[in-house]
Structures are given as C-alpha cells and as structure tokens.
N, CA and C atoms of all chains as a GROMACS GRO file, in nm:
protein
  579
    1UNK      N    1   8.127   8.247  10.600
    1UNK     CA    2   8.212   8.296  10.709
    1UNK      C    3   8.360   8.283  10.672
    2UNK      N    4   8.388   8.159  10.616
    2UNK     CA    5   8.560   8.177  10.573
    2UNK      C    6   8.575   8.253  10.452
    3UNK      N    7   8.455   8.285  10.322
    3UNK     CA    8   8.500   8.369  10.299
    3UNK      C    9   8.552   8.484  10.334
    4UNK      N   10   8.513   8.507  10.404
    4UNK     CA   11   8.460   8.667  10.472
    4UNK      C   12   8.578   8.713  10.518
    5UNK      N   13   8.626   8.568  10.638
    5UNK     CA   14   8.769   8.600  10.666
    5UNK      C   15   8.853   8.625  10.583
    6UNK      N   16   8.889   8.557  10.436
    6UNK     CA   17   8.981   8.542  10.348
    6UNK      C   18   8.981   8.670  10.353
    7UNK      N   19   8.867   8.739  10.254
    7UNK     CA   20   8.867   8.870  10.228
    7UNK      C   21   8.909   8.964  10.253
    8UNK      N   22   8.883   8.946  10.461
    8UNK     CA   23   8.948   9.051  10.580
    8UNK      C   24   9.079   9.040  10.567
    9UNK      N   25   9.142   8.886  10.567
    9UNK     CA   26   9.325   8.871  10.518
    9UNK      C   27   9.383   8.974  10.466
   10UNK      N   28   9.276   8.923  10.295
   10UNK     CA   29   9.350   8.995  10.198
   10UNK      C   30   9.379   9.114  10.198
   11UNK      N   31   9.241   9.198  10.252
   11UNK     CA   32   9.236   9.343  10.252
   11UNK      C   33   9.362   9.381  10.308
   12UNK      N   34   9.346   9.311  10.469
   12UNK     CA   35   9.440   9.350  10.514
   12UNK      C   36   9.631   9.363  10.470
   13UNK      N   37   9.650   9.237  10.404
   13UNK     CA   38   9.789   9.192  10.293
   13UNK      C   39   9.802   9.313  10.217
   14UNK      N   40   9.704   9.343  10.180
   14UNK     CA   41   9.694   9.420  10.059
   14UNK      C   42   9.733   9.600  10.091
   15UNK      N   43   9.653   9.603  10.252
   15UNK     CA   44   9.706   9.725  10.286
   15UNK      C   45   9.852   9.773  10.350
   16UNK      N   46   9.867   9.630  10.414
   16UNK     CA   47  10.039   9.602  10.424
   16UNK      C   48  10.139   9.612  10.315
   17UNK      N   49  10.084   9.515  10.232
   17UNK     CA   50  10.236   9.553  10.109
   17UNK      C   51  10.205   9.683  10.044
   18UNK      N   52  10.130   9.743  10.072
   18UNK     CA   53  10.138   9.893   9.953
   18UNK      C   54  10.216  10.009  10.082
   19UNK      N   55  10.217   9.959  10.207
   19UNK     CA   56  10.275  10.041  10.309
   19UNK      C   57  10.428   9.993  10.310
   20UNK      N   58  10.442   9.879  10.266
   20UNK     CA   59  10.576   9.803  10.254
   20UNK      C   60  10.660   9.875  10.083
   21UNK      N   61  10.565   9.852  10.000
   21UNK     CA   62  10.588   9.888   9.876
   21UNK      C   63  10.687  10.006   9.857
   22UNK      N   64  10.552  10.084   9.926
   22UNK     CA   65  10.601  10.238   9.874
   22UNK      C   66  10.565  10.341  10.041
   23UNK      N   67  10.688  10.308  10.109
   23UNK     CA   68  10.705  10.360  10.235
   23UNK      C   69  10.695  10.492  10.235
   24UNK      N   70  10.653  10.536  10.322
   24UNK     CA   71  10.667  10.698  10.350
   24UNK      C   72  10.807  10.748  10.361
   25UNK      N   73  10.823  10.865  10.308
   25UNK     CA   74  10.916  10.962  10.302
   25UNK      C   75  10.995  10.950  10.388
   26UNK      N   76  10.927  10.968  10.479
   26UNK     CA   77  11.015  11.059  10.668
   26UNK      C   78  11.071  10.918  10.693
   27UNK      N   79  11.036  10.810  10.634
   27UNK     CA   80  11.131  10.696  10.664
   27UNK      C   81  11.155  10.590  10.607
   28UNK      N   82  11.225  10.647  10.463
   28UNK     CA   83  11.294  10.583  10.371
   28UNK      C   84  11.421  10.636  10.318
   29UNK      N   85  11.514  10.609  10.365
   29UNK     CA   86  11.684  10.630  10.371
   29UNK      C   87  11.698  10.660  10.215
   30UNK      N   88  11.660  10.531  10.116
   30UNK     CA   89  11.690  10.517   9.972
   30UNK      C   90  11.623  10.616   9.914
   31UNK      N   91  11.490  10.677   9.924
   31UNK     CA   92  11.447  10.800   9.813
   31UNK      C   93  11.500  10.908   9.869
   32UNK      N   94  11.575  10.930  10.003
   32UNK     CA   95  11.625  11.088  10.054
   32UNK      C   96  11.751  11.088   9.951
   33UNK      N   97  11.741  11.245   9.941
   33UNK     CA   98  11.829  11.329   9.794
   33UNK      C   99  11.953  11.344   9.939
   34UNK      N  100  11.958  11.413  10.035
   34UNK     CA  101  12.035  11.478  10.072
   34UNK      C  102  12.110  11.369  10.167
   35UNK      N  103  12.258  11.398  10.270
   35UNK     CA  104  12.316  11.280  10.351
   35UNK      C  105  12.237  11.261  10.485
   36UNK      N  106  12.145  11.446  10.472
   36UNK     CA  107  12.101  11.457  10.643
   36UNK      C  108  11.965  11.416  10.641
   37UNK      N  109  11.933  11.419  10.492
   37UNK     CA  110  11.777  11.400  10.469
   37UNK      C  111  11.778  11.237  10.514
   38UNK      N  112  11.892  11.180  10.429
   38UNK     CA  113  11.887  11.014  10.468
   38UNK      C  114  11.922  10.942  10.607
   39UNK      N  115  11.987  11.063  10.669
   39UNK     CA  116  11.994  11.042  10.838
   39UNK      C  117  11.864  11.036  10.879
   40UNK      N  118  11.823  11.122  10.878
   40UNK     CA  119  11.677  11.187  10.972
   40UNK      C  120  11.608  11.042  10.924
   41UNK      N  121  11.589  11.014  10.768
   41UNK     CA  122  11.495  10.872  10.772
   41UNK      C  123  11.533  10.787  10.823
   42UNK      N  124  11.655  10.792  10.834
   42UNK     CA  125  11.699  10.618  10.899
   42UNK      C  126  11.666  10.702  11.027
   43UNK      N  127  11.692  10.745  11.070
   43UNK     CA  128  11.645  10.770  11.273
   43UNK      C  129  11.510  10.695  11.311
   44UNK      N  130  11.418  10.810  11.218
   44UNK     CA  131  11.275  10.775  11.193
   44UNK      C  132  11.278  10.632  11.184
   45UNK      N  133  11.337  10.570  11.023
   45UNK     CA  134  11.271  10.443  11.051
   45UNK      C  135  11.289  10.376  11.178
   46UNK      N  136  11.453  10.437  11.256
   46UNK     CA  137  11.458  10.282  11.392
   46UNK      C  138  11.421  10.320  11.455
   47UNK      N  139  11.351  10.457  11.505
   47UNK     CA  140  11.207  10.469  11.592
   47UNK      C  141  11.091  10.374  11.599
   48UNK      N  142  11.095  10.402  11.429
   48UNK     CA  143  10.963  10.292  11.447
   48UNK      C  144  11.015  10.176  11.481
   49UNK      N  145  11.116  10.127  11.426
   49UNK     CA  146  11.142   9.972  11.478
   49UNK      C  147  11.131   9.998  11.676
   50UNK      N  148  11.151  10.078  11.727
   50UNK     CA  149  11.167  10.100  11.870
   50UNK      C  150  11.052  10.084  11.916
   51UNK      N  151  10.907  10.145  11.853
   51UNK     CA  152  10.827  10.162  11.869
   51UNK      C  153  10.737   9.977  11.862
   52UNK      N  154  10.728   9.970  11.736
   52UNK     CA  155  10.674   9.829  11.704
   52UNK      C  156  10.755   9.731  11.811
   53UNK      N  157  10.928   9.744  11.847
   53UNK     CA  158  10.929   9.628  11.972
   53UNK      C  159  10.876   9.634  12.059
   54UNK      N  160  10.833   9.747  12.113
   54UNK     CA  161  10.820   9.774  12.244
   54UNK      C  162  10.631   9.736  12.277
   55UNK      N  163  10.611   9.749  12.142
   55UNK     CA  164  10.439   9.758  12.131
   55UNK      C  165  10.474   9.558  12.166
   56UNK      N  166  10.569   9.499  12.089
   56UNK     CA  167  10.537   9.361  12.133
   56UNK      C  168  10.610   9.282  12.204
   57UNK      N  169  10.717   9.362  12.299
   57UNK     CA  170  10.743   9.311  12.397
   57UNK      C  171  10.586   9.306  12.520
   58UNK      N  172  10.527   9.433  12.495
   58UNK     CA  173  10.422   9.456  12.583
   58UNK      C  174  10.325   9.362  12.563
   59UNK      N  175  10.301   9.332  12.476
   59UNK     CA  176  10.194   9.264  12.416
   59UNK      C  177  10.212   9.107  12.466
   60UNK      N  178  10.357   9.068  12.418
   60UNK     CA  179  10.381   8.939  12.446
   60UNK      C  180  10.370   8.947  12.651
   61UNK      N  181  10.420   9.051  12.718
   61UNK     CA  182  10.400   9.051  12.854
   61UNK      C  183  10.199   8.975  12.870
   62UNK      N  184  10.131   9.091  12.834
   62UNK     CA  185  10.011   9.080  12.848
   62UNK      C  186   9.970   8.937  12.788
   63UNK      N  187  10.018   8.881  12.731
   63UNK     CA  188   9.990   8.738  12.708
   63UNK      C  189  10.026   8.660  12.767
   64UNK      N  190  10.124   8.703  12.835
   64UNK     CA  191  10.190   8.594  12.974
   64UNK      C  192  10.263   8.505  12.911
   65UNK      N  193  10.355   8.574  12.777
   65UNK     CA  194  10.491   8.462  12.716
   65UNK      C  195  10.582   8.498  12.800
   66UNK      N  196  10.614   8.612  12.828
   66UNK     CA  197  10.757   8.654  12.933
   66UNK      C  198  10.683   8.750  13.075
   67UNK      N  199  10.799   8.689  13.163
   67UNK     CA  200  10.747   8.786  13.339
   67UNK      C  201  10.771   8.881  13.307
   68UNK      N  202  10.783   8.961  13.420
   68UNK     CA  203  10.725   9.087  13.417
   68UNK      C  204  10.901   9.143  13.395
   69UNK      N  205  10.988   9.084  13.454
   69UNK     CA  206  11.123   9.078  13.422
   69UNK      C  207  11.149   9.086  13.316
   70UNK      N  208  11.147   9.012  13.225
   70UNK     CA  209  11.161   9.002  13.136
   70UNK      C  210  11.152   9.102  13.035
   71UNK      N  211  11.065   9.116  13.066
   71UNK     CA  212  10.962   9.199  12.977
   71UNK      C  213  11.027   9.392  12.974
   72UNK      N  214  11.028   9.389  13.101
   72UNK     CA  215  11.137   9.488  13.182
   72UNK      C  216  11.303   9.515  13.121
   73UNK      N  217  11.339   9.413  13.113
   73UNK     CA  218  11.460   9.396  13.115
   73UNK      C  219  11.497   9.479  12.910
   74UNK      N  220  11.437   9.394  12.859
   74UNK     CA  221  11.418   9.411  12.726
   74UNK      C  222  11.322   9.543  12.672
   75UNK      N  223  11.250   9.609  12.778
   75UNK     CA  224  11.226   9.765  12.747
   75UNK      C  225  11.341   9.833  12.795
   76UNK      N  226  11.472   9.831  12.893
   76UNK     CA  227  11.537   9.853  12.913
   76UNK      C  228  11.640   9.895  12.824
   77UNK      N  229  11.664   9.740  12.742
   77UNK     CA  230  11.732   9.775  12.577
   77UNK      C  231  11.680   9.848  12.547
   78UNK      N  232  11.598   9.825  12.508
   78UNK     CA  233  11.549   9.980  12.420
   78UNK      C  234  11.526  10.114  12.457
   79UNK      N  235  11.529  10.098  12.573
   79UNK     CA  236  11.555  10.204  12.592
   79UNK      C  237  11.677  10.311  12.571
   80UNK      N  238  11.783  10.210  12.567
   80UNK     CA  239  11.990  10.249  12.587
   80UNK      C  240  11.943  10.262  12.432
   81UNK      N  241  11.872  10.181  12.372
   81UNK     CA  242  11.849  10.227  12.194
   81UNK      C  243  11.858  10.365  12.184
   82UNK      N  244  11.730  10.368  12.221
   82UNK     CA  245  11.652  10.486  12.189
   82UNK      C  246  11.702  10.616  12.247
   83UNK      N  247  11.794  10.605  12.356
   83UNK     CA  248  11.847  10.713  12.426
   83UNK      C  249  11.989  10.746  12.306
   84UNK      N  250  12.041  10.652  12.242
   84UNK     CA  251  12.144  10.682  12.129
   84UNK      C  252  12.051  10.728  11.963
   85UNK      N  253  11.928  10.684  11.936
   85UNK     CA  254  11.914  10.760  11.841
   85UNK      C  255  11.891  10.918  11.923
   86UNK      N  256  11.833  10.940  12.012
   86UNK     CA  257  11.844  11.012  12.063
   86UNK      C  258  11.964  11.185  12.038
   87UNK      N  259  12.088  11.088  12.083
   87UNK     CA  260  12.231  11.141  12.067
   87UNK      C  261  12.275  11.156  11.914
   88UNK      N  262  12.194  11.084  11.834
   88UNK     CA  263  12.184  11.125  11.672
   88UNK      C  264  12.154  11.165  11.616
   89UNK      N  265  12.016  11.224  11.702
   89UNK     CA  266  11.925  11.304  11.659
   89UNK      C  267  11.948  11.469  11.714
   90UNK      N  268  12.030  11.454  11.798
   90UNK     CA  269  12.068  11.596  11.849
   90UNK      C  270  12.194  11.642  11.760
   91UNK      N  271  12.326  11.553  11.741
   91UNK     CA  272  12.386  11.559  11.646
   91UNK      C  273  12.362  11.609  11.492
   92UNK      N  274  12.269  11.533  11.434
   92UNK     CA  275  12.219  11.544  11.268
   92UNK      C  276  12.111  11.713  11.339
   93UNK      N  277  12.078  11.721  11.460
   93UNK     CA  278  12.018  11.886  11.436
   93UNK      C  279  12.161  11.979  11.444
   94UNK      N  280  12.284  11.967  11.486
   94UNK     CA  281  12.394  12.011  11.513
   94UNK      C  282  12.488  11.989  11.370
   95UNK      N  283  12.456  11.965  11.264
   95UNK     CA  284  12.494  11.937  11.122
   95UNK      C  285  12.611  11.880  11.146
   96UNK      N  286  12.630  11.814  11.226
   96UNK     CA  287  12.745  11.717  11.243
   96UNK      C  288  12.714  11.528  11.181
   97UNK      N  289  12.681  11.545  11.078
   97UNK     CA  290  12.643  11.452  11.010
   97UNK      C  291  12.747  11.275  11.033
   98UNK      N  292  12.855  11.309  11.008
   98UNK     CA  293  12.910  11.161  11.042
   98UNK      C  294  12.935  11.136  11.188
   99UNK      N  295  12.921  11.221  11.274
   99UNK     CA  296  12.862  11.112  11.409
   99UNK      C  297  12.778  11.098  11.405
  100UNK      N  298  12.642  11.159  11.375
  100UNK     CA  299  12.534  11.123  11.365
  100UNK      C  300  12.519  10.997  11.362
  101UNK      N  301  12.538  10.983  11.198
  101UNK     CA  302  12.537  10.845  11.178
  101UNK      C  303  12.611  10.720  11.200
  102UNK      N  304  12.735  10.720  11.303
  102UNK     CA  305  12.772  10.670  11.392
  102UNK      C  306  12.690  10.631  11.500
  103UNK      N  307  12.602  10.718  11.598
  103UNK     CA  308  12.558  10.701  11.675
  103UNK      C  309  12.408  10.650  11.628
  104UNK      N  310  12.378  10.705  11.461
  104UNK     CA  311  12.288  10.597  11.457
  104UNK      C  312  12.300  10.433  11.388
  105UNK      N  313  12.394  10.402  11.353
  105UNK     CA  314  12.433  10.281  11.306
  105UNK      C  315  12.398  10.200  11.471
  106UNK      N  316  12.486  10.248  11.563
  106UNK     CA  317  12.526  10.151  11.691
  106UNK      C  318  12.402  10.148  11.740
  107UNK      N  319  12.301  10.274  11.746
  107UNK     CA  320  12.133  10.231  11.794
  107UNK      C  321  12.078  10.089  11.705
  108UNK      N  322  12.096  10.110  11.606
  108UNK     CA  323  12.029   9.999  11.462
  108UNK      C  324  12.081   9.939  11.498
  109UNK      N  325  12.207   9.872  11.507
  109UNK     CA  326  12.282   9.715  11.526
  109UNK      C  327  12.181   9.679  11.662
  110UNK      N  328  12.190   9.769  11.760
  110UNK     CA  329  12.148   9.690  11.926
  110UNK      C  330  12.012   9.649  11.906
  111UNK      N  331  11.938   9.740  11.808
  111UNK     CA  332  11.784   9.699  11.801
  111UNK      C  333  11.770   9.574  11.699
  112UNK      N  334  11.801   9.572  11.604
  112UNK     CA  335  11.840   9.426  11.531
  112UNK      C  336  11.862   9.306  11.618
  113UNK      N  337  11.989   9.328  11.725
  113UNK     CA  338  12.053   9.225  11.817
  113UNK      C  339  11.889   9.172  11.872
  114UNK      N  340  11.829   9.300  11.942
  114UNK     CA  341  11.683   9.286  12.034
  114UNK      C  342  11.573   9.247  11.920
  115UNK      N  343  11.567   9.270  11.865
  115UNK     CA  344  11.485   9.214  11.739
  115UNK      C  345  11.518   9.074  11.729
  116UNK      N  346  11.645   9.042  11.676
  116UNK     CA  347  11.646   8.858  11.672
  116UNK      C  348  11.582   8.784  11.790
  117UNK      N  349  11.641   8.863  11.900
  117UNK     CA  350  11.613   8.766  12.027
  117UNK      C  351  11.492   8.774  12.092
  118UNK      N  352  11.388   8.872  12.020
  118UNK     CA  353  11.244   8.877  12.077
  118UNK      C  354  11.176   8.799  11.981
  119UNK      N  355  11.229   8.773  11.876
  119UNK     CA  356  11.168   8.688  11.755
  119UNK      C  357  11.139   8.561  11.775
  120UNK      N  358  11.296   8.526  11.814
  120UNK     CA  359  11.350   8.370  11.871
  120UNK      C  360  11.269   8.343  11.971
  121UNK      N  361  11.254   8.425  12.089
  121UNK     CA  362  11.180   8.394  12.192
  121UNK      C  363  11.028   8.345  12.163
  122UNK      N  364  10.957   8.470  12.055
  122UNK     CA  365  10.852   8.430  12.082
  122UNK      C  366  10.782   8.306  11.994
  123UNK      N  367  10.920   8.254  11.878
  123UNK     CA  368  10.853   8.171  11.810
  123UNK      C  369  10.866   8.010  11.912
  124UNK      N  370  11.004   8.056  12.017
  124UNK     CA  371  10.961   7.904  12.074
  124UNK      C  372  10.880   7.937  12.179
  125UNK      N  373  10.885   8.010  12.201
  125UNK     CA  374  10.712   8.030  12.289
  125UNK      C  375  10.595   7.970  12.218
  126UNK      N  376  10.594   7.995  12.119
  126UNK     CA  377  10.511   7.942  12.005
  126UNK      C  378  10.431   7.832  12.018
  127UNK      N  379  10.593   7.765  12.008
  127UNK     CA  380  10.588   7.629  11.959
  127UNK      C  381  10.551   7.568  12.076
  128UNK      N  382  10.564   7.581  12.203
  128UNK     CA  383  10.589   7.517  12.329
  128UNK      C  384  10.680   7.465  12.390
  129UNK      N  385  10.829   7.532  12.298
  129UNK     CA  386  10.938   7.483  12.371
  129UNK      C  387  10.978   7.552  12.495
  130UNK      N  388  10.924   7.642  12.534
  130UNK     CA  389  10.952   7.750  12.654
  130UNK      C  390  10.877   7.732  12.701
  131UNK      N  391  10.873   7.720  12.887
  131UNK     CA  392  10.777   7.746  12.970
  131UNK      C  393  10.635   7.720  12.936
  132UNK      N  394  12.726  10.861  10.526
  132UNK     CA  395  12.617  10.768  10.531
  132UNK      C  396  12.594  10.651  10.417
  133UNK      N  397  12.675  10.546  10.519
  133UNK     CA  398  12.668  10.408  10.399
  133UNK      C  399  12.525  10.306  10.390
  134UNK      N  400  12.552  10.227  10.314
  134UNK     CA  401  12.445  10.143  10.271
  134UNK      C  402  12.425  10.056  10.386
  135UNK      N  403  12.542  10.034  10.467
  135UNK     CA  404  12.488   9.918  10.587
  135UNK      C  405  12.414   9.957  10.672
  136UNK      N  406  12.427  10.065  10.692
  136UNK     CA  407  12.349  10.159  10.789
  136UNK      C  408  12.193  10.162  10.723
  137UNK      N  409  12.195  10.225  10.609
  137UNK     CA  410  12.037  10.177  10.517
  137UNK      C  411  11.981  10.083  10.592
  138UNK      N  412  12.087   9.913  10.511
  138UNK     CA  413  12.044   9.812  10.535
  138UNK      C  414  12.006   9.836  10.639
  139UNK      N  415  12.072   9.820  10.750
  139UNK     CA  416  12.054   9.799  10.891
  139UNK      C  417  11.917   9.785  10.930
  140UNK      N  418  11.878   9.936  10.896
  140UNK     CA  419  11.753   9.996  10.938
  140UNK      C  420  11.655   9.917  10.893
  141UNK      N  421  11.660   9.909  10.716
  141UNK     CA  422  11.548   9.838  10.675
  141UNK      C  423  11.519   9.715  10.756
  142UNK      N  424  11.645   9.626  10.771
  142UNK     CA  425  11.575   9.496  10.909
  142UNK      C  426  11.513   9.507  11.013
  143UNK      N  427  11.517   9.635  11.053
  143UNK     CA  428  11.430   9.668  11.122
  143UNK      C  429  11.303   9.641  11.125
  144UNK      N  430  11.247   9.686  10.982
  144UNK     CA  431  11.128   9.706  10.963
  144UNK      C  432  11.067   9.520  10.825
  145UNK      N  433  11.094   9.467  10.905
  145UNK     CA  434  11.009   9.307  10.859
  145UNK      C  435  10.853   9.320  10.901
  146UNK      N  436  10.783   9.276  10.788
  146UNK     CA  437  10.629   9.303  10.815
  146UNK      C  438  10.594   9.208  10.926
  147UNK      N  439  10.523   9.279  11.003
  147UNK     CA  440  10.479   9.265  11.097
  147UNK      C  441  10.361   9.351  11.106
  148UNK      N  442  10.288   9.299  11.199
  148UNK     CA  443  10.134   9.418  11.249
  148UNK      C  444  10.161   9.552  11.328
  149UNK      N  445  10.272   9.543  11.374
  149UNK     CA  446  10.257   9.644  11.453
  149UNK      C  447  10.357   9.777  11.402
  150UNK      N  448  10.455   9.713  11.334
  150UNK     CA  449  10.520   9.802  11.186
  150UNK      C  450  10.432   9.875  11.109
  151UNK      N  451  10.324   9.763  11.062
  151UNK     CA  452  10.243   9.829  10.951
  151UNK      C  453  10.123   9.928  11.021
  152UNK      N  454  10.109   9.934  11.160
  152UNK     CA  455  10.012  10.012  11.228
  152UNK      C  456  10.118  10.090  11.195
  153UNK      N  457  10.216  10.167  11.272
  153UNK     CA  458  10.332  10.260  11.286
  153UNK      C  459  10.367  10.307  11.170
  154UNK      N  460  10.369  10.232  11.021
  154UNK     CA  461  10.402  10.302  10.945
  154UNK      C  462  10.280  10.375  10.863
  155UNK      N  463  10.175  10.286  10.879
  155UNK     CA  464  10.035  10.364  10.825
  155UNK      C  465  10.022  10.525  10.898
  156UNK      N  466  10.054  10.526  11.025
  156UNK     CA  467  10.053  10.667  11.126
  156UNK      C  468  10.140  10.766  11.055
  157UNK      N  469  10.266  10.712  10.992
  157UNK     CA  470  10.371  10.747  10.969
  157UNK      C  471  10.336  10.864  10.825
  158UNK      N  472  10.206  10.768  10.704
  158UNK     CA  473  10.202  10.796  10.578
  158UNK      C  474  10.076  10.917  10.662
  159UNK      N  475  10.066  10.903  10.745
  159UNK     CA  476   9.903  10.963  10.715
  159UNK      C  477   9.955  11.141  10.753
  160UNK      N  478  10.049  11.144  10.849
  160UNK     CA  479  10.106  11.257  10.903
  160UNK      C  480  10.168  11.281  10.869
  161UNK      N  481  10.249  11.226  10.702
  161UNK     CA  482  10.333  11.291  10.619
  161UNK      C  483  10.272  11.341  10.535
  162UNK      N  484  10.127  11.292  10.509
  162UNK     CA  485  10.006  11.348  10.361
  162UNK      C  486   9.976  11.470  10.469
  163UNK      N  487   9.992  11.472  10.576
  163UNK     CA  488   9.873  11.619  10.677
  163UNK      C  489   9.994  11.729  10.653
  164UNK      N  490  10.143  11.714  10.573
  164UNK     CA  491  10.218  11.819  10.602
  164UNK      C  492  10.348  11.789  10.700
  165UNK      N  493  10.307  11.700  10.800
  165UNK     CA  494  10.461  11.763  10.864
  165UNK      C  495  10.615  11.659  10.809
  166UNK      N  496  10.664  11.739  10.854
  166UNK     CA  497  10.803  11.704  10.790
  166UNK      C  498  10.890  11.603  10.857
  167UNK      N  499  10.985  11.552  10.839
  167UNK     CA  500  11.053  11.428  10.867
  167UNK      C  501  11.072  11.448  11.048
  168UNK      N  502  11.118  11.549  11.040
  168UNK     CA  503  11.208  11.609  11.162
  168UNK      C  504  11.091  11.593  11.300
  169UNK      N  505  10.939  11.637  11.239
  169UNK     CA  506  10.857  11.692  11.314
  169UNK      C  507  10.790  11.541  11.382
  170UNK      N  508  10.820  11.408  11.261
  170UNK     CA  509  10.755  11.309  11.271
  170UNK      C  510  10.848  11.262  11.381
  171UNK      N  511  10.948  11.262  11.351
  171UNK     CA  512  11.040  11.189  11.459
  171UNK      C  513  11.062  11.272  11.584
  172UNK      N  514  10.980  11.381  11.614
  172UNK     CA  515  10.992  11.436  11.734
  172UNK      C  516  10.858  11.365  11.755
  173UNK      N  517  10.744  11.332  11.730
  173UNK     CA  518  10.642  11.267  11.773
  173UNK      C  519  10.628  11.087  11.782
  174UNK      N  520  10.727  11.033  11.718
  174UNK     CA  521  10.759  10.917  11.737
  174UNK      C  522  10.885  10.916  11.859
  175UNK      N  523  10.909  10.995  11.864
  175UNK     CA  524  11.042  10.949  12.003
  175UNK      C  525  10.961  10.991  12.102
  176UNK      N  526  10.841  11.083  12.143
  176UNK     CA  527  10.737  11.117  12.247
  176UNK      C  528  10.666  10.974  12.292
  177UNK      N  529  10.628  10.928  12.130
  177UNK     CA  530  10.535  10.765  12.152
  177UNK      C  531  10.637  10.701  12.229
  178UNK      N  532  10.716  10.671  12.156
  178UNK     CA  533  10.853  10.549  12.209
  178UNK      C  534  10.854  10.590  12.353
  179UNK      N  535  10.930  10.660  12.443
  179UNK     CA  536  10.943  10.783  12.568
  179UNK      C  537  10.832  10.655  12.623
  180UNK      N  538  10.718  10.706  12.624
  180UNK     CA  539  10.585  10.667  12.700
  180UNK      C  540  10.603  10.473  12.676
  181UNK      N  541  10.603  10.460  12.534
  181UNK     CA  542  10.592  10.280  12.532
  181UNK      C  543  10.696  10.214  12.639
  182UNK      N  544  10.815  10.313  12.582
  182UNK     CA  545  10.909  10.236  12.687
  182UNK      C  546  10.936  10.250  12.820
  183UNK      N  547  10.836  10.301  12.871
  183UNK     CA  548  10.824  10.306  13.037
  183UNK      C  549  10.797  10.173  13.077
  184UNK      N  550  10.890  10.146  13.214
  184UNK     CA  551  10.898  10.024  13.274
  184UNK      C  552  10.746   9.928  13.302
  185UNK      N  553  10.669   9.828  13.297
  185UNK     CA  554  10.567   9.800  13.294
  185UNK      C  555  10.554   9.742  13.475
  186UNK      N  556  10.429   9.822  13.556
  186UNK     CA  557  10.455   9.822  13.714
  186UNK      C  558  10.291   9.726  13.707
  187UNK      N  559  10.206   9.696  13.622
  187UNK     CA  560  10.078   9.614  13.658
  187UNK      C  561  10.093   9.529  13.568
  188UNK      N  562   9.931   9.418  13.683
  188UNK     CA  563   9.948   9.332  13.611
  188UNK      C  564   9.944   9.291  13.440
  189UNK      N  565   9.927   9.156  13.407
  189UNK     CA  566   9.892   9.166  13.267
  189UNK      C  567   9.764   9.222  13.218
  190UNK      N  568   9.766   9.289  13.078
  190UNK     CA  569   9.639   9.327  13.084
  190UNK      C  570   9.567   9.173  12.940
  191UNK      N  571   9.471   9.135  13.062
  191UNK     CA  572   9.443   9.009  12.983
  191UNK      C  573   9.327   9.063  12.834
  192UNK      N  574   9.295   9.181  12.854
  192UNK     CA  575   9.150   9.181  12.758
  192UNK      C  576   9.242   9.207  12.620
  193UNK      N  577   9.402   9.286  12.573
  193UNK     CA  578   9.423   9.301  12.458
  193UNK      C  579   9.476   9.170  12.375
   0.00000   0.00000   0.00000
C-alpha cells in the first residue's frame, strides 16, 4: 500500500514538472518571438494564476479555513484583477501594445500581493495558529 | 514589454495542484489547435464563473 502511494506521488511529480518544464505556448512570455505574442502569454499566464486562486480560495472556503467573508472579500480582488487583465486584453486586441502591458503588469503585481496573503493565511491555518 | 512583467507573471505560477490542473487544460487545447488569443477567451469565461461571489453553504464532500 505505501508503495503504491509512492508511485501515485511520483507519477503525479513527474506529470507536474514536465508541465512546469516545458509550459505551453499560449502561456509562456519567454519562448513568444513577437512583443504582442509575449503580451497575450503573460495575460494568459495571470489568468491562470486568477483561475488556480480562485479554485483555492474556494476550496479553502469549503474546508472551513476562511468565512464566507472572507472568502468573498478575496474573490472580490480578483476580481478588480481580472477586470484589468481584462482592459489589457482589449488594449493588446487594439495593437496598443505598451498600455497593454501597463495594465497588465498592475493586474500581476495585485495578484502576487493576493497570492502572498492567501499563502500566508493558509499556511497558518495550517499550522493552527489561526482560528 | 520588460522582464519584470515576465517575472511577475511567472510568480504567479508556483507549483501547486491547481496550476498544474489549469496548465495541463492549457497544453491539451493548445495540441487541439487553438491559439493563444482563443485560450484566453476561454480562460477569462472559466475565471468570470470561478469568481462569482460564493452565496451557499460549504461544500463539505470536495
């Protein structure tokens, strides 16, 4: 049986770093040739980052680490995120390339900011220093 | 389009489970054909819906 698990780990490690390794296209900034090609990936990638918080702000709700407030409050951020890649994404279709990426830098910084502080939260949740 | 901005993004994406679900979606619908533009009109649809305000209770079974 603990083999078994190991195994499931590994597989799993294994299917992670080759997704980590060698990222997809539509959202990798560094292999795009062009300035708009490397916009559009960075959008993409902080979608997904938008996407993956939001999957664990929810998640951590449904576990009963944060109220329903909480929980609220911080889909909220992301939302003001996501409403500015948004405004970057209408931009970079408007070939107006350096606001674009203005408006997507300031989405990325706020989701980073929300990223540390859902991190922080949930590792002292963790631990049992919270509630 | 500078490198901090890159950076930025890449911090975004620290392995995690729910990254590597999102980005597996990500490889599989870039091998089916569609293009950057098309992915991120279907990832800001997902996002849209995730980030709707949460009105019930917890859901204890996930």
């Amino acid at each position: 049986m603990r083999q078994f698990f190991c195994m499931c780990c590994l597989a799993l490690s294994l299917v992670g770093c080759q997704t980590f390794t060698n990222p997809p296209l539509a959202i990798n900034p560094i292999a795009a040739e062009t300035v708009a090609d490397k916009l559009q990936a960075t959008i993409n990638l902080s979608l997904s980052g938008v996407l993956a918080l939001a999957e664990t702000v929810r998640s951590d709700y449904d576990a009963r680490l944060v109220t329903i407030d909480e929980a609220n409050a911080e889909l909220a951020q992301l939302r003001v995120a996501k409403q500015q890649l948004d405004v970057a994404q209408a931009l970079l279709d408007g070939n107006n390339t350096e606001a674009a990426s203005t408006a997507a830098a300031m989405a990325t910084r706020a989701l980073n900011a929300l990223r540390v502080k859902i991190e922080a939260r949930t590792k002292r949740k963790e631990s049992g220093h919270v509630r | 389009m500078s490198a901090e901005l890159v950076s930025l993004a890449f911090k975004l994406l620290a392995v995690g489970i729910n990254e590597v679900f999102i980005v597996r979606q990500v490889a599989e619908r870039e091998a089916a054909g569609h293009s950057p533009r098309e992915i991120a009109r279907w990832m800001s649809e997902l996002a849209d819906k995730a980030l709707e305000p949460i009105t019930q209770a917890p859901n204890v079974t996930s």
